[in-house]
C-alpha positions in Angstrom: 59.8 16.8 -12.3 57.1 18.0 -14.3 56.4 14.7 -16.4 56.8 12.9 -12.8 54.1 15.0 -11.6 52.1 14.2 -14.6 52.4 10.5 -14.3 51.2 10.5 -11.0 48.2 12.7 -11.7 47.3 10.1 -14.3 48.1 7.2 -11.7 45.6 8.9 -9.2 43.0 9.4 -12.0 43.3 5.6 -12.7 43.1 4.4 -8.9 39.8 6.4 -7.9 38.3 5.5 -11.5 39.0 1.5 -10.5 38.1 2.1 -6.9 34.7 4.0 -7.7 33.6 0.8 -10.2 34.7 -1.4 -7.7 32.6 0.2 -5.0 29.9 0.7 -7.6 29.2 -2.0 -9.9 25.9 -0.6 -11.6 28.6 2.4 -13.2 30.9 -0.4 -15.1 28.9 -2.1 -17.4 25.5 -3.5 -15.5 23.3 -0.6 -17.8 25.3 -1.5 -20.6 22.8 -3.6 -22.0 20.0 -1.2 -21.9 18.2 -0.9 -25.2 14.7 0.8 -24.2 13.7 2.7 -21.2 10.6 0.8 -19.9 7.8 1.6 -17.9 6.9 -0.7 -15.3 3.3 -1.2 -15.3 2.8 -3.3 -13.1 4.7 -4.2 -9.6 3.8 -5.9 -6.1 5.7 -4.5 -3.7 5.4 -7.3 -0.7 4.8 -11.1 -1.6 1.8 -12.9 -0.1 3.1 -12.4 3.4 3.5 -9.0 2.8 7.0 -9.1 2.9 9.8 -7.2 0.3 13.4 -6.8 -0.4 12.6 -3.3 0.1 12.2 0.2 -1.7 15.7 0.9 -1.9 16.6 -2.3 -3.4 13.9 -1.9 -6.0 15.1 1.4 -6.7 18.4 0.4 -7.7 17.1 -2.5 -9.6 14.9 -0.6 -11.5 17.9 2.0 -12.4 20.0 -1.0 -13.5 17.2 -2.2 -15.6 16.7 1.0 -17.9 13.4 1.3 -15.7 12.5 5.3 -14.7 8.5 4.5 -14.3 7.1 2.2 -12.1 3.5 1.6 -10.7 3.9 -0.1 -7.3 0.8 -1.6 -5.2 1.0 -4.4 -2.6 -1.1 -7.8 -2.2 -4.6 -7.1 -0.9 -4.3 -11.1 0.1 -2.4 -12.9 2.7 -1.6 -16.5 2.9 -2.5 -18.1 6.2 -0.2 -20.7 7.8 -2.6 -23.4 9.4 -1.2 -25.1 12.6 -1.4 -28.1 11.2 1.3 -27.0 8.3 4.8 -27.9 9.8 6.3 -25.0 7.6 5.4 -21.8 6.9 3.9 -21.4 3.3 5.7 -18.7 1.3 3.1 -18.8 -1.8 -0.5 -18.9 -2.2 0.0 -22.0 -4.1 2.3 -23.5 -1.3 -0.2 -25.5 0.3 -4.1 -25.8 0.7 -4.6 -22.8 3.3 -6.4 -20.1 2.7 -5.6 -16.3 2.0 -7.7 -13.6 3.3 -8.1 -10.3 2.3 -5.6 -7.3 3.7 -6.0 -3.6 3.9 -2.8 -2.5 5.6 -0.8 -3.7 2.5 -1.7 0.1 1.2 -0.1 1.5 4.4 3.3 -0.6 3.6 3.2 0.8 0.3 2.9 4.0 1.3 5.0 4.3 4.0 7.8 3.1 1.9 7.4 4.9 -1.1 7.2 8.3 1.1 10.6 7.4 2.5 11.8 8.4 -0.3 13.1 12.2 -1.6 10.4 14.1 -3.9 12.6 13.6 -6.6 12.7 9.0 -6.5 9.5 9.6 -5.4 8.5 11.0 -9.0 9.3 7.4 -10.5 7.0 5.4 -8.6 3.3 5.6 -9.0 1.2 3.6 -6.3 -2.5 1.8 -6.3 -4.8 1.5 -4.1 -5.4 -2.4 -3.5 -6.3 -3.4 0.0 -9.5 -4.0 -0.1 -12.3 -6.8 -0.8 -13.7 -6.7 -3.9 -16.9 -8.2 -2.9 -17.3 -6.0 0.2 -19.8 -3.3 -0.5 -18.0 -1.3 2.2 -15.0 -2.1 0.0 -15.3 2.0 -1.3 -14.4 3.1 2.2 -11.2 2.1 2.4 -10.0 3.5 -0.9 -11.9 6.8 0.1 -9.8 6.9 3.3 -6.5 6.3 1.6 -7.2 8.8 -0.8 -8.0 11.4 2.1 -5.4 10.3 4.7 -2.2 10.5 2.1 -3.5 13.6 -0.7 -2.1 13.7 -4.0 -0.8 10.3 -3.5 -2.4 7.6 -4.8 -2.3 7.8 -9.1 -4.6 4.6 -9.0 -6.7 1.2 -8.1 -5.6 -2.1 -8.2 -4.6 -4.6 -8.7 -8.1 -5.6 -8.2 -7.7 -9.8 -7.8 -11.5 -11.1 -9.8 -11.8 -14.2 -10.8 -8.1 -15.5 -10.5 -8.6 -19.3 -10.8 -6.5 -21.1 -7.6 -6.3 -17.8 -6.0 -10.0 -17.3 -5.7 -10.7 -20.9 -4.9 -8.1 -20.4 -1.8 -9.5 -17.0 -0.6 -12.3 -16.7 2.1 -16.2 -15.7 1.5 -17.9 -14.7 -2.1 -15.4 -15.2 -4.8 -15.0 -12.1 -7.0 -15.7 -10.9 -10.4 -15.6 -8.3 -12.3 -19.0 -7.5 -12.6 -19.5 -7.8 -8.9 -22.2 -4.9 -7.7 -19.4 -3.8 -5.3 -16.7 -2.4 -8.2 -19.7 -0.2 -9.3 -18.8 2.4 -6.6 -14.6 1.8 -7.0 -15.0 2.0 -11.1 -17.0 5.2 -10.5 -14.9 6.9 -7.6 -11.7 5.9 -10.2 -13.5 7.9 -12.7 -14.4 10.7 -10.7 -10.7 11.0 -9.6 -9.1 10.5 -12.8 -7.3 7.3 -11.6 -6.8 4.2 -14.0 -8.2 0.8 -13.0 -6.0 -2.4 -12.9 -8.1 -5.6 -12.4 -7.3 -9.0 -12.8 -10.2 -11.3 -14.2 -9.7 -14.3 -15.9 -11.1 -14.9 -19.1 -12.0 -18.6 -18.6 -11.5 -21.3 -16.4 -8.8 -24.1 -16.3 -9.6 -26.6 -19.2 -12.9 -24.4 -20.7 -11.0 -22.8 -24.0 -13.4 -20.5 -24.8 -14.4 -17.5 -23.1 -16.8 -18.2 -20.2 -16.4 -15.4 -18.5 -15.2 -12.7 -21.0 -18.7 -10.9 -20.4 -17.9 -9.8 -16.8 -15.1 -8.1 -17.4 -16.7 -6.7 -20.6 -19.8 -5.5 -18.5 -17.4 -3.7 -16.2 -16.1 -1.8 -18.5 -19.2 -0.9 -21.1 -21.4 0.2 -18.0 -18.3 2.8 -17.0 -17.2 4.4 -20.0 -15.2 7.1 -18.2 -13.4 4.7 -16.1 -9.8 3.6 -17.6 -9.3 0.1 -17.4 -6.2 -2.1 -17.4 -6.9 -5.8 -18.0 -4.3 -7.4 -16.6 -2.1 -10.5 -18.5 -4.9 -10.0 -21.0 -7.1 -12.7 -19.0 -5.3 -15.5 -19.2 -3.6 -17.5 -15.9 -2.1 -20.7 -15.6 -3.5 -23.7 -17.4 -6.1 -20.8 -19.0 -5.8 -21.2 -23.2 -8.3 -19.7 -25.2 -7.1 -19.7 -28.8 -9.5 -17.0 -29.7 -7.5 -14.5 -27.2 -6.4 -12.4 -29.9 -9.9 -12.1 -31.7 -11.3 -11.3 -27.9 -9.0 -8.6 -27.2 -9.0 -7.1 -30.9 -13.0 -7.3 -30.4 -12.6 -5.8 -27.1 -10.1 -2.9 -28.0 -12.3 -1.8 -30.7 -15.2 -1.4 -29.4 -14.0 0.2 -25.8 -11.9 3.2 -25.8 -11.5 2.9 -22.3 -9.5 -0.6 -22.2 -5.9 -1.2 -22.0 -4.4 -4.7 -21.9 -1.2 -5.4 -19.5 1.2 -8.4 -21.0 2.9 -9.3 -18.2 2.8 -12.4 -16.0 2.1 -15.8 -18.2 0.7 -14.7 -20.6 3.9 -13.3 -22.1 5.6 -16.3 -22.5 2.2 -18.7 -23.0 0.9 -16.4 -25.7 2.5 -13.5 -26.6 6.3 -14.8 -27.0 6.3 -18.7 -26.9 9.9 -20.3 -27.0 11.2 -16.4 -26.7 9.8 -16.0 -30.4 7.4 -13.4 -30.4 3.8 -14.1 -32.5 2.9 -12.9 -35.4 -1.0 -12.6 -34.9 0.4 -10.8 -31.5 2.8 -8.8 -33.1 0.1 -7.5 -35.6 -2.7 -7.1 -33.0 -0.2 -4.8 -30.9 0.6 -2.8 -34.6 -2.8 -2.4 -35.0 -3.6 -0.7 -31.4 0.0 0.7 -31.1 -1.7 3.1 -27.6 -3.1 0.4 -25.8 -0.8 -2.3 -24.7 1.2 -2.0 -21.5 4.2 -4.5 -20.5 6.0 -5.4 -16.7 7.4 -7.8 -13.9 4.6 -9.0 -11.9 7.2 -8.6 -9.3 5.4 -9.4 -6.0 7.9 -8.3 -3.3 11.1 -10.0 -3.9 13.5 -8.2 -7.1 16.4 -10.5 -7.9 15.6 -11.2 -11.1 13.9 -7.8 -11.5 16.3 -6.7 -14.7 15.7 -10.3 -16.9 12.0 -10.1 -16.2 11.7 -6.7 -17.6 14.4 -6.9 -20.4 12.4 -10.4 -21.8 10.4 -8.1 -23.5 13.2 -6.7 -25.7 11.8 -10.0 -28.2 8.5 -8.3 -28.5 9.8 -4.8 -28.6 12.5 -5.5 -31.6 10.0 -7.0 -33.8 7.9 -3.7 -33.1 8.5 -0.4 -35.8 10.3 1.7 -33.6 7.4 4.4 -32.9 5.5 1.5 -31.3 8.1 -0.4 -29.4 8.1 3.6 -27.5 4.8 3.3 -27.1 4.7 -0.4 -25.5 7.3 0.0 -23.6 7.0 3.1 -21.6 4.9 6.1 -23.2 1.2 4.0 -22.7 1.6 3.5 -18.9 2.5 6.8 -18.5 -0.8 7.9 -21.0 -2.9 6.3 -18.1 -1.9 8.3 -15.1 -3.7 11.1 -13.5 -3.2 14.6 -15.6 -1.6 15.9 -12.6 0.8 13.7 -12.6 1.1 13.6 -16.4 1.8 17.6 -16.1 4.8 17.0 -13.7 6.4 14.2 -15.9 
């Protein structure tokens, strides 16, 4: 009776242990993979017509991924479906409409990120980003989403410059860096202690050197106490510049106040072509170990969330180990406000 009663304790044990990993995948073997814990630096919650899989899908993807750190903004553009477009455009490249500028991306944001419990809530970190860049009342809205939701927001951006097709599509003054209207945002970041992300191309499409580096550049010399994150390091589609890394090694020296995001093309373009990663890249990265910052460019939709963050692994092996840390989730997390630093 006894070693009856034993086998069917053991019987039991088996059945829930098969039943739980059949009801929940993620605990067999979908983290098994995992080699570094990454921070996500940068993430669009909604696509360009503001629509998402959701927080809670995220969430888990993120989990699944080795991701605990995430910051999360929406899409301060929307893509407008012209009547005489027989089917609804899902990209800003889908067809020749314009996008316009969209403030209530912050609220969706927020809304879903506070749905959350205080404790998921800790691995998110949301932007500011609905606003137009070359509005001079552009502060305002940051100032009231800063006020309405307190202790929230941990920074701005992404603010989308000069971004090629985007900003050839978008209504009004195309934007810039530089633009008299950032003064106030890069001042109230400073003031605030929250980091900047802003897109701004280096060049144009077919111009290989770097017309417009000095935008970007005067942005960030005439706000020393302002952290800046440049995202994908300048470059967009069709954008080569083969003096990127001279720029940014340039750029990284003589501004304390810079950090460069890898994500989006220039990863695979520049930074890992044919998933080998560069050895001039590799060495710039070596040599400012603190300032380089990797992510998804996720914008609203997270199927492929885990192979879009683990691509990186290439660029992280052929780091020393202290740096690969660094890269992949310790400088995002440098960045943040000090009160949220001191809860982490």
């Amino acid at each position: 009776m006894k070693l009856r009663s034993v086998s069917n304790t053991i019987f039991i044990s088996l059945f829930v242990l098969f039943s739980s990993l059949l009801i929940n995948p993620l605990c067999a073997d979908d983290t098994d993979s995992i080699r570094y814990y990454i921070s996500d630096s940068h993430l669009h919650f909604v696509d360009f017509l503001q629509e998402t899989d959701g927080i809670d899908s995220l969430y888990r993807k993120m989990k699944s991924a080795g991701v605990d750190h995430i910051m999360i903004n929406g899409l301060s553009l929307v893509k407008k479906w012209d009547s005489v477009d027989p089917i609804r455009p899902q990209y800003y490249l889908s067809d020749a409409s314009k996008v316009y500028w969209y403030s209530a991306t912050d609220f969706i944001v927020a809304r879903a990120v506070m749905s959350l419990d205080e404790e998921d809530q800790s691995h998110f970190h949301p932007f500011i980003c609905g606003f137009n860049p070359t509005d001079m009342n552009g502060i305002d809205h940051i100032k009231r989403m800063y006020e309405w939701y307190p202790d929230f927001w941990e920074g701005i951006g992404e603010i989308q410059t000069r971004h090629d097709d985007l900003s050839a599509l978008s209504y009004g003054e195309k934007p810039r860096a530089n633009h008299p209207a950032l003064n106030a945002v890069y001042d109230f970041a400073a003031e605030n202690d929250l980091p900047v992300s802003i897109h701004s191309n280096i060049t144009s499409v077919w111009v290989h050197e770097p017309l417009y580096l000095h935008e970007i550049e005067e942005a960030i010399k005439n706000h020393p106490n302002t952290r800046f994150v440049w995202a994908h390091a300048g470059i967009s589609r069709r954008i080569v510049v083969p003096s990127l890394v001279e720029d940014i090694r340039r750029m990284l020296n003589t501004y304390p106040n810079l950090w460069v995001d890898l994500s989006w093309v220039v990863y695979p373009m520049d930074v890992a072509p044919d998933h080998e990663p560069a050895k001039e890249w590799i060495e710039l990265v070596e040599e400012f170990p603190d300032r380089f910052l990797v992510g998804t460019d996720s914008i609203g939709h997270f199927g492929e969330y885990k192979d879009n963050i683990t691509r990186y692994y290439i660029l992280l092996d052929a780091l020393s180990p202290k740096t690969a840390l660094l890269v992949a989730r310790d400088n995002f997390l440098s960045i943040l406000p000090k009160r949220v630093q001191d809860k982490l």
